[in-house]
C-alpha positions in Angstrom: 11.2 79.4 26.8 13.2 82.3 24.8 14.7 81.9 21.7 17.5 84.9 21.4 19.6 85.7 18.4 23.2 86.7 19.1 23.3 90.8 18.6 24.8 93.5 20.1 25.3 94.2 23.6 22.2 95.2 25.6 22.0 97.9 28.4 19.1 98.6 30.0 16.6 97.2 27.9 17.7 98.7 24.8 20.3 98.0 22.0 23.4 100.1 21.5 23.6 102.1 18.5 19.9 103.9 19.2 17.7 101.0 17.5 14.1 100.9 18.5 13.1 98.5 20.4 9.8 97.1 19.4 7.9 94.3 21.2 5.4 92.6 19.3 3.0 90.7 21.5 0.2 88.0 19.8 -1.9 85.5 21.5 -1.1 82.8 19.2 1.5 83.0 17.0 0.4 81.0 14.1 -1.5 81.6 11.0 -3.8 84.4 10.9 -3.0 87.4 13.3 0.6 85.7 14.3 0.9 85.1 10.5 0.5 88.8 9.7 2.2 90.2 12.5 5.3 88.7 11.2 5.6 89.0 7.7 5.1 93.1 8.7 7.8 93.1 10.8 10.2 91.0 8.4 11.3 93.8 6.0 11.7 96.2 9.2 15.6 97.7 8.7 17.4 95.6 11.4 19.9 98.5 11.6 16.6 101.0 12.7 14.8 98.1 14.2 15.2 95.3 17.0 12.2 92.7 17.2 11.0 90.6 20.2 7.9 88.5 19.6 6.1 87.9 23.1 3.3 84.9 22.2 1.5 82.5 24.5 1.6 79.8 21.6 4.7 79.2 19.1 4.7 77.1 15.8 6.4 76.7 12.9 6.7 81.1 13.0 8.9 80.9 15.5 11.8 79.4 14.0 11.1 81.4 11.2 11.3 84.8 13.0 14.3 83.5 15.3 15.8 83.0 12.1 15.4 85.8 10.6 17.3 87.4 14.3 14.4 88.1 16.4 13.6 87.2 20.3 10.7 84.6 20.3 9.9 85.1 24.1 7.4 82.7 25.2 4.9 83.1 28.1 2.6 80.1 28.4 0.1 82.0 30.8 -0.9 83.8 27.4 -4.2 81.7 26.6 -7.0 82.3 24.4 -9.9 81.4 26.5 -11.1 83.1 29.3 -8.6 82.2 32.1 -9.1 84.8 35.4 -6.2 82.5 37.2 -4.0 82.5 33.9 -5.2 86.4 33.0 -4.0 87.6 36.9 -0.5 85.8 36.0 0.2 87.0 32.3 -0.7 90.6 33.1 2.0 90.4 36.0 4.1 88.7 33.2 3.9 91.1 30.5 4.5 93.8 32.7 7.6 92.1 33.5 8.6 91.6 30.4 7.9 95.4 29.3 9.3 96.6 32.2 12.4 94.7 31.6 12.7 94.7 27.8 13.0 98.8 27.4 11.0 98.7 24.9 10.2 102.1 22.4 6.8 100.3 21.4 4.8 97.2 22.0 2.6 96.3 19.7 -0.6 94.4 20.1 -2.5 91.5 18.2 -5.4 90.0 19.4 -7.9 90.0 21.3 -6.3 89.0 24.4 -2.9 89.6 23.9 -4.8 93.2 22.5 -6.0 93.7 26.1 -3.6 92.4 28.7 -0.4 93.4 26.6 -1.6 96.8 26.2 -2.7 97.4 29.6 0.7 95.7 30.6 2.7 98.4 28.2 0.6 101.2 30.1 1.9 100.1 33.3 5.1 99.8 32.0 5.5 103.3 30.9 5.8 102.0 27.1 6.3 105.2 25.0 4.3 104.1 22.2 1.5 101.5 22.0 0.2 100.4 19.4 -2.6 97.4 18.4 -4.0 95.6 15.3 -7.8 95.0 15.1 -7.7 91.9 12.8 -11.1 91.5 13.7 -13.1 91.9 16.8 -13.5 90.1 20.1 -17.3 90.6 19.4 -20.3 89.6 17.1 -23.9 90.2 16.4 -24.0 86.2 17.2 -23.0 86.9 21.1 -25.1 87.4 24.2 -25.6 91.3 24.2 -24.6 91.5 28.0 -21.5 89.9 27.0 -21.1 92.0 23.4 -21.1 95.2 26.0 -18.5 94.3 28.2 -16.3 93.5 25.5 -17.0 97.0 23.6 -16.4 98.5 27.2 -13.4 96.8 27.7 -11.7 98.5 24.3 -13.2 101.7 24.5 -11.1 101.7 27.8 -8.1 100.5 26.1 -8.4 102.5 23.6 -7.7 105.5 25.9 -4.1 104.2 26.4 -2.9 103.6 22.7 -1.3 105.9 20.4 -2.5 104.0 17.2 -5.0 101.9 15.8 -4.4 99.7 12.8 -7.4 98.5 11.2 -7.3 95.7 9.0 -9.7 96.9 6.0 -12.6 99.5 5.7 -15.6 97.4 7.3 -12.7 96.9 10.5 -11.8 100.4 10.6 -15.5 102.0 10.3 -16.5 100.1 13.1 -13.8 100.7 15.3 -14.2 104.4 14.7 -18.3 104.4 14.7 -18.0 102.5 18.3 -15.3 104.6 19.7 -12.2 101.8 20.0 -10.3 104.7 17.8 -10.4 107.9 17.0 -9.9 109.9 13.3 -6.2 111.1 14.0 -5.2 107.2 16.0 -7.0 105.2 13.1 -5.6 103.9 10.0 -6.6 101.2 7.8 -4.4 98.7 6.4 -4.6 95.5 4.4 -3.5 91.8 5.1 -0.2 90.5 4.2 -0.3 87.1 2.1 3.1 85.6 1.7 4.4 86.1 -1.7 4.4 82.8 -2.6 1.2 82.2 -5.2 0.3 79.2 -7.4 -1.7 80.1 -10.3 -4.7 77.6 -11.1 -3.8 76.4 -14.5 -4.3 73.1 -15.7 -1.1 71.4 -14.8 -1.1 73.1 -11.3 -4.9 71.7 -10.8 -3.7 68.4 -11.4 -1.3 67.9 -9.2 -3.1 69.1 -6.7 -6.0 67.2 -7.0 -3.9 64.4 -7.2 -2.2 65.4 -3.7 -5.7 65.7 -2.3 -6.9 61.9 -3.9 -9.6 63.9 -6.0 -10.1 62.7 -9.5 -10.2 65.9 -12.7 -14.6 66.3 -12.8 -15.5 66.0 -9.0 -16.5 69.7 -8.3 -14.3 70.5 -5.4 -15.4 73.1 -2.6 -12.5 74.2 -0.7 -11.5 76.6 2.4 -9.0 77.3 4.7 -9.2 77.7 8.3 -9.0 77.3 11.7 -12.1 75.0 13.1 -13.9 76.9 15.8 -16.7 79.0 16.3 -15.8 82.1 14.5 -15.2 80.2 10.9 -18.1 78.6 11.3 -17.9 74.5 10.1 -21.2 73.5 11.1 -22.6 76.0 8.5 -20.1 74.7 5.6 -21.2 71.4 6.2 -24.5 72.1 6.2 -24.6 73.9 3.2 -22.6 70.9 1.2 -25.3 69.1 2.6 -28.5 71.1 0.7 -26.0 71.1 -2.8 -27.8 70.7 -5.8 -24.3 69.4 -7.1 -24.6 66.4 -4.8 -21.5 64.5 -6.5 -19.6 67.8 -4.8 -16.9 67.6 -2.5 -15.6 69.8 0.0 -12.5 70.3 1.7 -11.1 71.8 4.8 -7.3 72.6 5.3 -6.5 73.5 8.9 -7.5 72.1 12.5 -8.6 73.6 15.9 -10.9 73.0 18.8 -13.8 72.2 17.2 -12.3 69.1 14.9 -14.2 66.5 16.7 -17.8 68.3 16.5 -17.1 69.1 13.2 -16.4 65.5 12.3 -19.1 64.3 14.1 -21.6 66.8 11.9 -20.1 65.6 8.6 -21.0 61.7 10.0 -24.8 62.5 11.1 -25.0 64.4 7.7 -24.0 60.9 5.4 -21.6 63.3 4.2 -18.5 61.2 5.1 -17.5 60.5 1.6 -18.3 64.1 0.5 -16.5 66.4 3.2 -13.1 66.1 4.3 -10.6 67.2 7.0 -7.0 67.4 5.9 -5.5 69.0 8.8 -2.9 71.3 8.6 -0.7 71.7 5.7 2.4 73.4 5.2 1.7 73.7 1.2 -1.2 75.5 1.1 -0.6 77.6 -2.2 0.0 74.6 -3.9 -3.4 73.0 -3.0 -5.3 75.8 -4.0 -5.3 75.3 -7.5 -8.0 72.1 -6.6 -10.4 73.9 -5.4 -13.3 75.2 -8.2 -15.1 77.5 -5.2 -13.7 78.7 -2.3 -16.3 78.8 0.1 -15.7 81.0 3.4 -18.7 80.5 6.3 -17.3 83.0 8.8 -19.8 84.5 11.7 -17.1 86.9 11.8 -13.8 88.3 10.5 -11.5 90.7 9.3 -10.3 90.3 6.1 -9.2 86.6 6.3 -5.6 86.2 4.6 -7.0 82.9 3.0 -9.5 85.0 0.7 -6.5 86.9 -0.5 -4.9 84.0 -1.2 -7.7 82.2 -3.3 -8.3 85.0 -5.3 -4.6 85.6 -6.3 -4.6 81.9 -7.6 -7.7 82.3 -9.3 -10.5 80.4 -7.7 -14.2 82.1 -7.4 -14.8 83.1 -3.8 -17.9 82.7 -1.7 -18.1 84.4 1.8 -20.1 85.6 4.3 -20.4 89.3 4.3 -19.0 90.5 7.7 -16.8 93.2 8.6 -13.6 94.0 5.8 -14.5 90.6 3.5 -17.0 93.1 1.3 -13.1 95.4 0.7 -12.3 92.2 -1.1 -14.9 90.2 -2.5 -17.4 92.8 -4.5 -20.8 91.1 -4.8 -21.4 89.9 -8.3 -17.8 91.3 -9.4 -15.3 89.6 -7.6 -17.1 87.0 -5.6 -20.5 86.4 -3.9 -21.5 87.3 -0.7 -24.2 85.8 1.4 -25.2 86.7 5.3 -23.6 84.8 7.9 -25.9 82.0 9.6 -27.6 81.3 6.4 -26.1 78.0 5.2 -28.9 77.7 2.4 -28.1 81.0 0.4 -24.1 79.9 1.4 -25.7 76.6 -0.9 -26.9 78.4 -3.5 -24.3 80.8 -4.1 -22.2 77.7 -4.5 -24.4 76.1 -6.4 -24.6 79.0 -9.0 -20.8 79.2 -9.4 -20.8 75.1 -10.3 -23.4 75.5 -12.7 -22.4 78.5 -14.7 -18.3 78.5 -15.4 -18.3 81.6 -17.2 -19.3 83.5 -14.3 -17.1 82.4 -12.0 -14.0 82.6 -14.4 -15.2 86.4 -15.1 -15.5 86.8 -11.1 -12.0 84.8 -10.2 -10.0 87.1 -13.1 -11.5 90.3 -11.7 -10.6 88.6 -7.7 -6.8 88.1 -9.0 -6.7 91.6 -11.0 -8.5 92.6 -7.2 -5.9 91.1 -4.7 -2.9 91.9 -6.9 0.0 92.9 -5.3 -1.0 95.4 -2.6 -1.1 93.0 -0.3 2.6 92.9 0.7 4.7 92.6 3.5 6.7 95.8 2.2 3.7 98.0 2.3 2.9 97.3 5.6 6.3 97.5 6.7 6.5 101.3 5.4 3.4 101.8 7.6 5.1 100.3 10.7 7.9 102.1 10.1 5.9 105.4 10.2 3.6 104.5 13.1 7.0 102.7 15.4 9.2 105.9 14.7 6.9 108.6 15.2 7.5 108.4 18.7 11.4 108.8 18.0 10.8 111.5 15.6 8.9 113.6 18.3 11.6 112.8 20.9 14.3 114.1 18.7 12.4 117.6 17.7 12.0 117.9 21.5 14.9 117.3 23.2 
């Protein structure tokens, strides 16, 4: 499936008028690393710039990049999972596709679009390659045998790409401390929220409670995610479970593999009137304002765009305190942290921001005054714009 904009004329892979052609490839294009992928790209100059988005999964993004004029090039052999059979075929694919697009750069998200798309833009004699660590494929929480093969297997990679975006400080140390990067390839950047924010003020509360079907004094626990291992459900629940506030509720906006499991843990628990599942929702900001804690359970992460999120409408954060989250969410400051695994202290830190309200309006003022504005699609844009052209720039001294 391709989605193509009209535009101008196109010979040999490449755009007349000398744009640079930028491929930007992402496992799934949806929330998260698809999510932040695009809105960096967005403000790009579309007289400098020309955009194809290579993904093995669209969504509602795609419409919105096709209609902001870029190519939404789908290749369905692009799967999470491990997939040998569908692995052999998108390599051959994305070589293809490099091969044939001319591109100046392609740009990696992902763990596996990370490693077959930049091994693909090797092969294809891509000038400039460049990837995103939004996180990484690995965790303290994996077999060790496995952990090393994975470290291995970007260490290699890492060989064959000219930079290394890091999303936060925790993301970038390790990628430097375990070699996936080195000092001049690395730089650190921050997550891109969309601009769209709804403060939590009375009226804003309200309404969303009342879109959620909870009453004004239920204390609400809220979070944002997709269900699967790495977010971690089974912990939430269980820590809703050993509240001390047991007329709590908790909600979960998103979906994923793990839905049924998840479901099934919140009915052996009793906790069926106590947690629920919303699914996914388009009006996220606006539901925000329900929540009194945001609770994040993560085994791992980089700096989840839904903790930017909360704190810019001015909920008190809780979250696990793995890889850029500590950037964010200061411990005692802006937010508690707790480790990840250990859904009693995950409780308690809950627990302690219920039962004293001064504290956790002191700690969600300081989170807003903390996520501010920095967080912007136009900041990472003039990044991209240095990292995409550098190439170019190097070209034109030469030649």
């Amino acid at each position: 499936m391709s989605t193509q904009p009209e535009g101008a004329p196109i010979e040999g892979g490449r755009i007349e008028g000398g744009r640079i052609e930028v491929a930007v490839i992402v496992t799934r294009f949806i929330a998260g690393a698809g999510g932040v992928a695009l809105r960096g790209v967005l403000p790009l100059d579309p007289s400098r710039y020309r955009v194809t988005i290579i993904t093995g999964q669209g969504g509602p993004l795609t419409d919105r990049a096709a209609a902001a004029g870029m190519r939404v090039l789908i290749e369905p052999s692009l799967v999470s999972p491990l997939s040998p059979n569908d692995d052999r075929r998108a390599l051959r694919r994305l070589t293809e596709l490099c091969t044939e697009g001319g591109y100046d750069v392609v740009h990696t998200h992902s763990a596996k679009a990370g490693a077959l798309g930049r091994l693909a833009a090797h092969r294809a004699r891509v000038p400039r390659i460049v990837h995103t660590y939004h996180g990484f494929p690995f965790h303290q929480f994996q077999n060790p045998v496995r952990r090393a093969a994975y470290i291995a297997v970007e260490r290699r990679l890492a060989r064959i790409t000219d930079d290394v975006l890091a999303i936060g400080t925790g993301v970038a140390t390790e990628a430097l401390r375990l070699g996936l990067a080195t000092p001049s390839t690395l730089r650190t950047i921050t997550p891109v929220v969309d601009a769209v924010t709804v403060p939590r003020t009375e009226s804003s509360r309200t309404a969303a409670r009342a879109e959620l079907g909870v009453d004004a004094t239920t204390p609400l626990i809220g979070t944002v995610g997709r269900i699967d291992y790495q977010k971690a459900p089974e912990h939430l629940i269980a820590a809703i479970a050993v509240l001390r506030h047991t007329d709590a509720v908790a909600v979960w906006i998103g979906s994923g593999p793990g839905d049924r499991e998840a479901k099934e843990l919140v009915r052996r628990a009793g906790l069926t009137d106590r947690f629920r599942f919303v699914g996914e929702r388009s009006d996220v900001p606006q539901l925000l304002p329900a929540f009194d804690v945001f609770a994040m359970a993560s085994r791992y992460e980089g700096l989840p765009c839904a903790v930017v999120e909360a704190m810019r409408c001015g909920i008190p954060v809780v979250a696990t305190a793995v890889n850029s989250v500590p950037d964010l969410v200061v411990p005692g400051e802006s937010g508690l942290l707790v480790p990840p695994g250990r859904p009693r202290l995950l409780a308690e830190a809950i627990d302690d921001l219920l039962a004293d309200r001064r504290k956790a309006q002191r700690m969600a003022r300081r989170g807003q005054a903390a996520a501010g504005s920095t967080y912007n699609a136009e900041s990472l844009a003039e990044v991209l714009d240095e990292v995409y052209s550098a190439g170019r720039r190097t070209e034109l001294v030469t030649s």
